[in-house]
Backbone as numpy.savetxt, mean C-alpha at the origin, in Angstrom:
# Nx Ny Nz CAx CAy CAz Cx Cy Cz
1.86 -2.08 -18.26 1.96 -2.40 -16.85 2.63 -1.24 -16.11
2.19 -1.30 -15.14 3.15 0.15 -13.80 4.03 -0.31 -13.23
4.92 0.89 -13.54 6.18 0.19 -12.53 6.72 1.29 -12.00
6.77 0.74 -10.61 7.31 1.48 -9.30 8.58 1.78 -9.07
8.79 3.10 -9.13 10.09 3.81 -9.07 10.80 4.16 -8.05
9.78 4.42 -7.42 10.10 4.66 -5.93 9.28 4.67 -4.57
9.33 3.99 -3.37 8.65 3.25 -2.44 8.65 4.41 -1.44
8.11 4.84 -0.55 8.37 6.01 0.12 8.01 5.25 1.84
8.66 4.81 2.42 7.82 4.55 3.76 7.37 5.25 4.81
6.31 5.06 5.11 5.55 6.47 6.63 6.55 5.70 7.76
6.62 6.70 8.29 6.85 6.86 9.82 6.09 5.71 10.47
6.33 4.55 10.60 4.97 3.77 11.98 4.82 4.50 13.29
5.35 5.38 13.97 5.38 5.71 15.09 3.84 6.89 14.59
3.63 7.50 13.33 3.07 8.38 13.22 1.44 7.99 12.98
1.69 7.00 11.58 0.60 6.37 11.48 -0.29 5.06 12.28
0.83 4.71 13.68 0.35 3.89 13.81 0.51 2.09 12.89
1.91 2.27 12.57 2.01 0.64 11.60 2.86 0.95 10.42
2.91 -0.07 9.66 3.56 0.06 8.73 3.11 0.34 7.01
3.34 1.30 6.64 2.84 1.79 5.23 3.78 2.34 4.24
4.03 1.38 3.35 4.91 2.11 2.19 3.83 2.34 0.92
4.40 3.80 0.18 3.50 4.41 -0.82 4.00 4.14 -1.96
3.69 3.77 -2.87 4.49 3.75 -4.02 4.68 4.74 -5.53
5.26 4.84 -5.85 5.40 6.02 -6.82 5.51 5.74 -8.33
5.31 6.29 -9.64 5.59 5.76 -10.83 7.14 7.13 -10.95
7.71 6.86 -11.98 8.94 8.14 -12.16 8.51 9.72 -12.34
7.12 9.64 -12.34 5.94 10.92 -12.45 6.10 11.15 -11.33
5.91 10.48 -10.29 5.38 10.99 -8.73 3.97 10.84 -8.77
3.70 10.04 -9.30 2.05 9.74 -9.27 2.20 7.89 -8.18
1.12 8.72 -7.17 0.96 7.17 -6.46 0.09 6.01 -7.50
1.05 5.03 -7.23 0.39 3.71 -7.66 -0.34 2.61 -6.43
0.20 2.58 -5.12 -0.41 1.83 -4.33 0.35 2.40 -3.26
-0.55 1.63 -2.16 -0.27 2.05 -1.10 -0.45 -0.02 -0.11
1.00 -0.03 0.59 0.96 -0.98 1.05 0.52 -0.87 2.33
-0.14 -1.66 3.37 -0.32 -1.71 4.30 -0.39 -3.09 5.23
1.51 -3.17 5.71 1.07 -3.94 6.84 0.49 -4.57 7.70
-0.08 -6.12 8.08 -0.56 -6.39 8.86 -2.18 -5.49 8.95
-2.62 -5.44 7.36 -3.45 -4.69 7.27 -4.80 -5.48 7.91
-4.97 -6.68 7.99 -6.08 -7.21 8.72 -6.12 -6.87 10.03
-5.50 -6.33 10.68 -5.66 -5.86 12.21 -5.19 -4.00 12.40
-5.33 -3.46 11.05 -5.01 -2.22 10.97 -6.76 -1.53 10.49
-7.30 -2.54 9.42 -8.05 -1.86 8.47 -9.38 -2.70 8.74
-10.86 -1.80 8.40 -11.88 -2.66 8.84 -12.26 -3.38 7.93
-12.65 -4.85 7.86 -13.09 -5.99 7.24 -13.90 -4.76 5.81
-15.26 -4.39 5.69 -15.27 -3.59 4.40 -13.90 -2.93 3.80
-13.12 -2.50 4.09 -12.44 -1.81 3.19 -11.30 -2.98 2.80
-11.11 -4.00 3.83 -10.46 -5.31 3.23 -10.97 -5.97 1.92
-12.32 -6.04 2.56 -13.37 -6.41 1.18 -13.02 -5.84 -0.33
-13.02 -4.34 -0.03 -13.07 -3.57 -1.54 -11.51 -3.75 -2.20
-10.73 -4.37 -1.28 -9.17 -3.52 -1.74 -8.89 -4.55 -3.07
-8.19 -3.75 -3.64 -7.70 -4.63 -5.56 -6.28 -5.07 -5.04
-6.17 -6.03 -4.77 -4.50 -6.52 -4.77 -3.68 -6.70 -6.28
-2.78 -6.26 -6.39 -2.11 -5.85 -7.77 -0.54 -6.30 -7.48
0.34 -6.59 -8.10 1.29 -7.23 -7.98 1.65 -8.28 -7.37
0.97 -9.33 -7.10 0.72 -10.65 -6.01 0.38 -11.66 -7.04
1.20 -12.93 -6.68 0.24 -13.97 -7.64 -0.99 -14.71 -7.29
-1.57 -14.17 -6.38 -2.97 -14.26 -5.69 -4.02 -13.33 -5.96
-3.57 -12.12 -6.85 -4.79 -11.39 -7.12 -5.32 -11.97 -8.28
């Protein structure tokens, strides 16, 4: 299993919302969260996304 070492959050003023990245102790991204992503992101890419750490995926 992956486990996240460290959470990095964007700027919202930059991107436009809220996005934290997540990191393994490598510095290799594991996910990328996105806020209120149903009114950020278009319905296809909602479609494709793998939810991973949730007890709903």
């Amino acid at each position: 299993m992956l486990e996240v070492a460290h959470m990095c959050p964007c700027d919202p003023v930059q991107v436009g919302g809220t996005i934290n990245l997540d990191f393994d102790e490598y510095g290799r991204l594991l996910g990328v969260e996105v806020l209120a992503a149903d009114v950020k992101l278009p319905q296809y890419l909602l479609d494709a996304a793998e939810r991973i750490g949730t007890e709903d995926a």
